[in-house]
Steps between C-alpha positions, in 0.01 A plus 500: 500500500414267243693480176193572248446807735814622460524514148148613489609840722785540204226442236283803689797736545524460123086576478581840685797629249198454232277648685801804591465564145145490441464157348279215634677409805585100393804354542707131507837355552625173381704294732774215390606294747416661791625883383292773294655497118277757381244789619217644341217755505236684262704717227161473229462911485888589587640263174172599295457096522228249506761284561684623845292304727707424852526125379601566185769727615625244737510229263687636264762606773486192674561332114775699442671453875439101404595563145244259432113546393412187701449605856434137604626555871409811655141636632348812447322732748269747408260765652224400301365235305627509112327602243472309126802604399728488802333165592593337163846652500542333814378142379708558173807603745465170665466628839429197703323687829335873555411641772239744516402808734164612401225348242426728203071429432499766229806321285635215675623216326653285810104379565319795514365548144682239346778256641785505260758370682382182598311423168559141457519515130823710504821325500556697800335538845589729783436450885301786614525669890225728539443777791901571628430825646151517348401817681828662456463469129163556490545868691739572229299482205187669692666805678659565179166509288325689802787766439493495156121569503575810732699639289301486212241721719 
């Protein structure tokens, strides 16, 4: 198995304990030198939070496992591409490289709607990997709307 596909199956294992608990099933892990620092998933309606995205979440652990803000040496996988605010949290973390499951057309900010993280007029730029596990990700996100929807009936 590849390496970005094995840290992409921990990033969607995280995706289904949001999705366990009702929120939108995203999730991401950081890895440092070849080991996952930090995990995160969707929290946004269990905190009460506009802030406790999956990447968020996992930068601030991974920050606090580095005990630096600067996470100039690890790469982040995610289930699906980053919104506005994740994607400039992960420019202003310094994350060299991200890896990414599925695209997000609604609020992507990875090249989708916008691409933040390799805007040329930040002092930072990130290397983007898109489709690890596309489908897999992808399924998430849509069998947990379709379920959400019948629920609502």
């Amino acid at each position: 198995m590849e390496k970005d596909e094995k840290y992409m199956k921990e990033a969607i294992r995280q995706a289904k304990k949001a999705a366990a608990i009702e929120e939108v099933p995203i999730g991401c892990v950081i890895v440092y030198q070849d080991q996952i620092i930090s995990r995160g998933y969707n929290r946004r309606n269990i905190q009460g939070s506009t802030l406790a995205h999956a990447e968020l979440l996992a930068i601030q652990k991974a920050s606090r496992k580095l005990g630096d803000w600067r996470l100039e040496e690890c790469t982040m996988y995610v289930t699906l591409e980053p919104c506005p605010m994740c994607a400039g949290a992960v420019v202003q973390a310094r994350i060299p490289k991200i890896v990414i499951g599925a695209m997000n057309p609604k609020a992507g900010c990875a090249g989708s709607i916008l691409n933040l993280l390799e805007e040329k007029r930040f002092n930072h730029q990130v290397k983007i990997k898109r489709g690890v596990l596309a489908e897999d990700c992808r399924n998430l996100m849509k069998d947990f709307f379709r379920d959400l929807r019948a629920k609502k009936k």
